[in-house]
C-alpha positions in Angstrom: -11.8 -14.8 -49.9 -11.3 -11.7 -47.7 -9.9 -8.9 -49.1 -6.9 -7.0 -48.1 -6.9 -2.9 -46.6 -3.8 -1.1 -48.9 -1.7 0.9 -47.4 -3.3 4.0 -47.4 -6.6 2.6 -45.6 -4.2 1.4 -42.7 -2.4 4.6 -42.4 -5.6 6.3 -42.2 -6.7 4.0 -39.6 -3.9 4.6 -37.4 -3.4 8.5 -37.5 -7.2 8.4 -36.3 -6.0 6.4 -33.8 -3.2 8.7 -32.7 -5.3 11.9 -32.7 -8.3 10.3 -30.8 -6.1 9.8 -27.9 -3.9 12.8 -28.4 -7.0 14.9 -27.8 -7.7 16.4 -24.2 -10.0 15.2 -21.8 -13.8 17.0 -21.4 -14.5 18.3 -18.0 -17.1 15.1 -17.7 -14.0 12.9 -18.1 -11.7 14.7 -16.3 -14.7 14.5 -13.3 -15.0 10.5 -13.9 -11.0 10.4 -13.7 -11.0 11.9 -10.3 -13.8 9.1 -9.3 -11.8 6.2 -11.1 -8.4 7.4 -9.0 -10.7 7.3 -5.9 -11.7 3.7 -6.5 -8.2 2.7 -7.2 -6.6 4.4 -4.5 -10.1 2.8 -2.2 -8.5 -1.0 -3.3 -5.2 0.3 -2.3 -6.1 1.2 1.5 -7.9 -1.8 1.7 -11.3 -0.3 2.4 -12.4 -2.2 -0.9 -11.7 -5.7 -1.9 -12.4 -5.7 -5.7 -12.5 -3.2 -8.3 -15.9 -3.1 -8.8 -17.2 -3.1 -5.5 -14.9 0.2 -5.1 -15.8 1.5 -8.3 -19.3 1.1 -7.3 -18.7 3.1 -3.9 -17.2 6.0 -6.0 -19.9 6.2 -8.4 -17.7 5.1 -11.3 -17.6 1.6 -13.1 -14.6 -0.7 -14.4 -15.0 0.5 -18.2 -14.2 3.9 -16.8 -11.6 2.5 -15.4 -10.3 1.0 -18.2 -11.0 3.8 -21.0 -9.5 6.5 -18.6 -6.9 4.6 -16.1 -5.9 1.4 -18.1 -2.6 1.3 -16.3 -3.7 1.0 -12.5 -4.9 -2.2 -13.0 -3.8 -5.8 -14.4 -5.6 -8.8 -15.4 -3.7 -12.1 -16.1 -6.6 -13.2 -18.9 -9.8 -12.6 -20.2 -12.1 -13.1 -17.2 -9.8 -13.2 -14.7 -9.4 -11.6 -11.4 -8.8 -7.7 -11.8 -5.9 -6.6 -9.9 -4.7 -3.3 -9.3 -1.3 -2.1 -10.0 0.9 -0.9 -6.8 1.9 2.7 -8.3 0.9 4.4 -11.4 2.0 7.5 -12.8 -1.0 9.7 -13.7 -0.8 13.8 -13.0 -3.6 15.5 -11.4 -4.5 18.6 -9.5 -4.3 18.3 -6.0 -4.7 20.9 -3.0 -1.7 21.0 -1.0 -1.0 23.4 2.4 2.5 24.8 1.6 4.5 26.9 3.3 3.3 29.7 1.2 -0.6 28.1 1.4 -2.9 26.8 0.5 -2.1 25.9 -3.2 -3.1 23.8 -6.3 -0.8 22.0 -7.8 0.1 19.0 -10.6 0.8 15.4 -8.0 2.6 13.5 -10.5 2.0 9.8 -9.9 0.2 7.8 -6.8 3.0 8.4 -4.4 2.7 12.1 -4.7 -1.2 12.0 -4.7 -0.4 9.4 -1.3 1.8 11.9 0.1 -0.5 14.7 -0.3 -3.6 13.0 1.3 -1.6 12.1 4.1 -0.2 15.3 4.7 -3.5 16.8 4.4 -4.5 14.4 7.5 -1.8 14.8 9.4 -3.0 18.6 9.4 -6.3 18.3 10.3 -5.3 15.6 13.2 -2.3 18.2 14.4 -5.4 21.0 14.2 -7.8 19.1 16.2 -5.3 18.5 19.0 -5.6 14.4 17.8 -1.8 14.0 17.2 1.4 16.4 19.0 2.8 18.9 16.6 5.9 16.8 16.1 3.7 14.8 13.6 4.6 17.6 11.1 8.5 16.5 10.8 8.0 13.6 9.3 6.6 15.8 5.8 9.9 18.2 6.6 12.1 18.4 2.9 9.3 16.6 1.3 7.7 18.0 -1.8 4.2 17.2 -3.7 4.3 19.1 -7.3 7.8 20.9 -7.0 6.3 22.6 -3.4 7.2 22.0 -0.1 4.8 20.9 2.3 4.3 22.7 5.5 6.0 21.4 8.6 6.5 24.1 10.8 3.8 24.0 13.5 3.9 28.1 13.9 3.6 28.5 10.1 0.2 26.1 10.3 -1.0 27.8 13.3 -0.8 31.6 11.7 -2.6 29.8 8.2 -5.0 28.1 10.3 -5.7 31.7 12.4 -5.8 33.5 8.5 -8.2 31.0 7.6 -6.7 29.4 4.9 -6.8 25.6 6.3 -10.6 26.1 6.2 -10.3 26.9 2.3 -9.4 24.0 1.3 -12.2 21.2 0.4 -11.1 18.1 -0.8 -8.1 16.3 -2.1 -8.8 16.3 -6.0 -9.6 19.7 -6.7 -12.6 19.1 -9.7 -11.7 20.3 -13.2 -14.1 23.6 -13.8 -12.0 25.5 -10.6 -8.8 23.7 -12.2 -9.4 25.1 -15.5 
């Protein structure tokens, strides 16, 4: 016959739990996150067609995925085809070009991080001569982290002369410049 936990064994059991979650992230895990948010955002775009294949291209794997972004993706049951979710809400650091500059700032969820990549190369495109400088209204009142992105062609143009468009190097910024 198996024998029962008491109470106080349970409790126990469950405050560890709590606090292993409740503890912050190591700068290896915050580095993995960025990659697993890559791969989901790679399935998203269509340049992947399965999880693991875009995991793979990222340098990550599916546990990583699971342990450190469970809620991006769905799977109906146990071996089943792994789907990913169409928005999630993580937070992470992001560079943005605002009207003040370049900044780095919290993108709340996978529309901001969307919007933020997209601005980013609309920018570059606008830069290169690729696309006309009306390309910038569209991102005019819109916000990624409580900041307004730049639409003002002039503005960009005086950053871009300052230097300050060539500052910025990717996207995610990577935890040990965050921190």
């Amino acid at each position: 016959m198996r024998k029962r936990k008491n109470n106080s064994t349970r409790n126990r059991t469950a405050r560890s739990r709590s606090a292993r979650k409740a503890r912050p992230l190591t700068l290896r895990q915050q580095e993995v996150k960025v990659k697993c948010l890559a791969a989901i955002n790679r399935v998203r775009r269509g340049e992947a067609r399965t999880v693991s294949a875009s995991a793979r291209a990222e340098g990550t794997t599916v546990k990583a995925i699971r342990a450190l972004v469970p809620k991006t993706i769905t799977q109906d049951r146990p071996g089943g085809r792994i789907r990913v979710t169409a928005s999630d809400r993580y937070s992470i650091q992001v560079q943005i070009l605002a009207n003040d500059g370049a900044l780095t700032t919290t993108a709340r969820g996978s529309r901001e991080r969307e919007l933020a990549g997209q601005h980013r190369a609309t920018v570059r495109r606008v830069l290169r001569g690729l696309e006309p400088k009306s390309a910038l209204e569209r991102y005019r009142g819109k916000k990624v982290g409580g900041h307004d992105l730049i639409s003002d062609y002039a503005r960009l143009s005086l950053l871009a002369q300052a230097g300050v468009v060539g500052q910025l190097d990717s996207l995610y910024v990577s935890p040990d410049v965050a921190a």
